[in-house]
C-alpha positions as CSV (number, residue, x, y, z in Angstrom):
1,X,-19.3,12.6,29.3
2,X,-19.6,13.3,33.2
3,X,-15.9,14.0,34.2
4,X,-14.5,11.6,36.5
5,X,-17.9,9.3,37.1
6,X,-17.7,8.0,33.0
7,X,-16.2,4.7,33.2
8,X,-14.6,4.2,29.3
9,X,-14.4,0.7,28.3
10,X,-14.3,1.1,24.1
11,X,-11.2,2.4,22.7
12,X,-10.2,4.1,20.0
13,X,-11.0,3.5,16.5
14,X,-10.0,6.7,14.8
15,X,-6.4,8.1,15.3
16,X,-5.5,11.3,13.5
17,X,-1.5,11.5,12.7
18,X,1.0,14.2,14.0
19,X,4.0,13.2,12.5
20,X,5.3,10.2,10.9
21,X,9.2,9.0,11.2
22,X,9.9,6.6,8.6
23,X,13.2,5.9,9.7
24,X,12.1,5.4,13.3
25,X,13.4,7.7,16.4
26,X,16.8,9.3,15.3
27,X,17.9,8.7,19.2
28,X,17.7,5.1,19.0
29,X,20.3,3.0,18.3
30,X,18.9,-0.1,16.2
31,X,20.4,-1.9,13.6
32,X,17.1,-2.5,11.8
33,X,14.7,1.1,12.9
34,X,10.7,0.9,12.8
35,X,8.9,3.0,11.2
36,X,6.9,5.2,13.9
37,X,3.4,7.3,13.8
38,X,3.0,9.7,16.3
39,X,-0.8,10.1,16.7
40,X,-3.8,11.6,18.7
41,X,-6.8,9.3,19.2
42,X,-10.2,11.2,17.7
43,X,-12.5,10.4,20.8
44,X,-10.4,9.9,24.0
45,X,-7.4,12.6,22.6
46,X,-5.0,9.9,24.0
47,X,-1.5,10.2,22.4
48,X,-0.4,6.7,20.7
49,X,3.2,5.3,19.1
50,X,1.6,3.3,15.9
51,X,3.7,1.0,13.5
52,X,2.6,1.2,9.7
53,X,2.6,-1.7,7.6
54,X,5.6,-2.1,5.3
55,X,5.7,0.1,2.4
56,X,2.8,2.8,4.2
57,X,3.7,6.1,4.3
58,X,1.5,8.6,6.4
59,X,0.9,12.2,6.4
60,X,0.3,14.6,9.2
61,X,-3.2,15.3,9.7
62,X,-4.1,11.3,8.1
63,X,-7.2,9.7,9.9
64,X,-5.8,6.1,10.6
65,X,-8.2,3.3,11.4
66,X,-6.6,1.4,15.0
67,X,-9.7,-0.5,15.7
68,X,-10.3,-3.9,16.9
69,X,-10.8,-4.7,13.0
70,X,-8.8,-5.3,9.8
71,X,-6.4,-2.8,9.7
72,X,-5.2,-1.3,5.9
73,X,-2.5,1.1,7.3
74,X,-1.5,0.3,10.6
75,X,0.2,-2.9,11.4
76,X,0.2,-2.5,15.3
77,X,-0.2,-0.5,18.5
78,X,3.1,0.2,20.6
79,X,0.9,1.7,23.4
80,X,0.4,5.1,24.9
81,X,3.0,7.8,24.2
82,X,4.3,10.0,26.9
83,X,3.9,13.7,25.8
84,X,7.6,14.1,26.5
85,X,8.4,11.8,23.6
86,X,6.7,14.0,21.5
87,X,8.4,15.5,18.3
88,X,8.9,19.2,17.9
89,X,6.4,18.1,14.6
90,X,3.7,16.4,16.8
91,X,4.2,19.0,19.6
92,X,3.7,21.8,17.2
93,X,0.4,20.5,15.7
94,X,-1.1,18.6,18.4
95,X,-3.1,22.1,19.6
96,X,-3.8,22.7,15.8
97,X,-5.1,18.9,15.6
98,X,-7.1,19.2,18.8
99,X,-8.9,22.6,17.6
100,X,-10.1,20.7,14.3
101,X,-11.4,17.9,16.5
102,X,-13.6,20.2,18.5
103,X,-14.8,22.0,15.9
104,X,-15.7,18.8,14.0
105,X,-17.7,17.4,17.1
106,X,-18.7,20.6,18.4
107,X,-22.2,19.1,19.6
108,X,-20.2,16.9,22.0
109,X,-18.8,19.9,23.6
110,X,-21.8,21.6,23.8
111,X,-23.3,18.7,25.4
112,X,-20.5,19.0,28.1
113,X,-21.6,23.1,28.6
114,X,-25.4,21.5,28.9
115,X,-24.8,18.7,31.0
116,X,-22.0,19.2,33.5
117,X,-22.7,18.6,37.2
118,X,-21.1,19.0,40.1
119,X,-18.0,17.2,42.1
120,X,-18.6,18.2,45.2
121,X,-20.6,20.8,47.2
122,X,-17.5,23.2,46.3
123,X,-16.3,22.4,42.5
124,X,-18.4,22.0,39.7
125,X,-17.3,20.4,36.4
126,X,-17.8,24.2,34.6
127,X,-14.9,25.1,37.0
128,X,-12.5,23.0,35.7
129,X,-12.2,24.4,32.5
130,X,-9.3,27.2,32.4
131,X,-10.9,31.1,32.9
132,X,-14.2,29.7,33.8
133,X,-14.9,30.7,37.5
134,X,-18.4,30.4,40.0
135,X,-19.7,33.5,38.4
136,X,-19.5,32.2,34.7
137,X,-20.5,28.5,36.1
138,X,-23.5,30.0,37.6
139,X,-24.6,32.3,34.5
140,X,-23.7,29.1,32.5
141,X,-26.0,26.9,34.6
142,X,-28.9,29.6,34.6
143,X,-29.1,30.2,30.9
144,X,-29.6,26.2,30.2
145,X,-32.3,25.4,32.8
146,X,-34.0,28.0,29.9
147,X,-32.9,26.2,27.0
148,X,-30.1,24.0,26.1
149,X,-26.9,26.1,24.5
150,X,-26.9,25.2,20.4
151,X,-23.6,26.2,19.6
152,X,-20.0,27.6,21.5
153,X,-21.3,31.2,19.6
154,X,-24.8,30.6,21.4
155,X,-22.8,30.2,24.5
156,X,-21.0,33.2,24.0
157,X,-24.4,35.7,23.0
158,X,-25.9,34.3,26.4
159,X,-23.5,34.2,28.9
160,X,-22.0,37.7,28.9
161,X,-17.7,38.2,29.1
162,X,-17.6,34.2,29.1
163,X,-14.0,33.9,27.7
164,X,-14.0,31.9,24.3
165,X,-15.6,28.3,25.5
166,X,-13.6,26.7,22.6
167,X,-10.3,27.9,23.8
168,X,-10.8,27.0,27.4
169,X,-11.8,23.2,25.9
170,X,-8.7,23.5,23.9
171,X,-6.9,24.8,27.3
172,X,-8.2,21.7,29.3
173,X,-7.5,19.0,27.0
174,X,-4.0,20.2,27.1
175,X,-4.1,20.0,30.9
176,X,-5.3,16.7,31.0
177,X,-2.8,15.0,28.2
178,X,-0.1,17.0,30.2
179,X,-1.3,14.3,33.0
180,X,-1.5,16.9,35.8
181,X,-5.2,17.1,36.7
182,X,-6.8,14.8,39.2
183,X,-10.3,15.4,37.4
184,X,-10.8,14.6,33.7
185,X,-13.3,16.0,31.5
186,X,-12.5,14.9,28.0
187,X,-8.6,12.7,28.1
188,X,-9.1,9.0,28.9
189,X,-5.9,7.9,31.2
190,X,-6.1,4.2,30.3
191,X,-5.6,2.6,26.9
């Protein structure tokens, strides 16, 4: 996970429900509507439109296979959704969703803390992330050449007034499914 240098060719297996229409979008006028899934990919955080199989009904929150292989609940892929499609459901639990993720994988996001590297000569990776300026990055960057951070509460007992790490994750993955930053850190753009 180096920022802009990763090149990501696997996609997601895992998607993680945000709201489920089973009468399709109410906007569209179809004789026959489609069932849709808004969802969240578990690695890549890449929003997704999903089609169920016939008779499936899925919950917010569900973990929804979408890999390469057989499929029990989802019948097909539509593609990437644009965060303005969004429901006011999905909308409203997409930050919820993305805190449990983090918190589930929170050694990959320590990994990021331990291992970020510069962009340039004038941006690091560290700065990126929303209330983290060159004073945190460089207390961040002198505390690990001692020893890799653990945890985001090890983060916090060593580097003094770091805002919540967590949040500012949170904060950037935001950023980057918003579509607005030219770096990215933890969103895959391609699908």
């Amino acid at each position: 996970m180096d920022g802009s240098k990763r090149t990501m060719t696997e996609k997601e297996d895992i998607a993680i429900v945000l709201d489920f229409l089973p009468n399709g979008y109410p906007f569209e006028n179809k004789p026959v509507k489609t069932p849709i899934a808004q969802a969240i990919g578990k690695k890549h955080f890449i929003l997704l439109e999903l089609v169920p199989k016939k008779e499936v009904h899925l919950q917010p929150y569900q973990e929804v296979y979408i890999g390469e292989g057989k499929r029990d609940q989802i019948h097909h892929i539509i593609g990437r959704l644009p965060i303005a499609r969004l429901t006011q459901t999905a909308s409203k639990e997409l930050e919820f969703v993305i805190k449990e993720l983090i918190q589930k994988d929170s050694a990959r996001f320590i990994e990021f803390f331990n291992k970020a590297q510069p962009l340039s000569t004038r941006m690091h990776q560290l700065e990126l992330l929303p209330g983290l300026g060159k004073k945190h990055m460089w207390e961040i960057l002198e505390e690990r050449k001692d020893k890799p951070f653990e945890s985001f509460d090890d983060l916090k007992k060593r580097v003094k007034l770091l805002p919540d790490p967590e949040k500012a994750v949170i904060k950037r993955i935001l950023k980057e499914i918003l579509g607005d930053e030219k770096h990215r850190l933890f969103v895959d753009i391609r699908y």
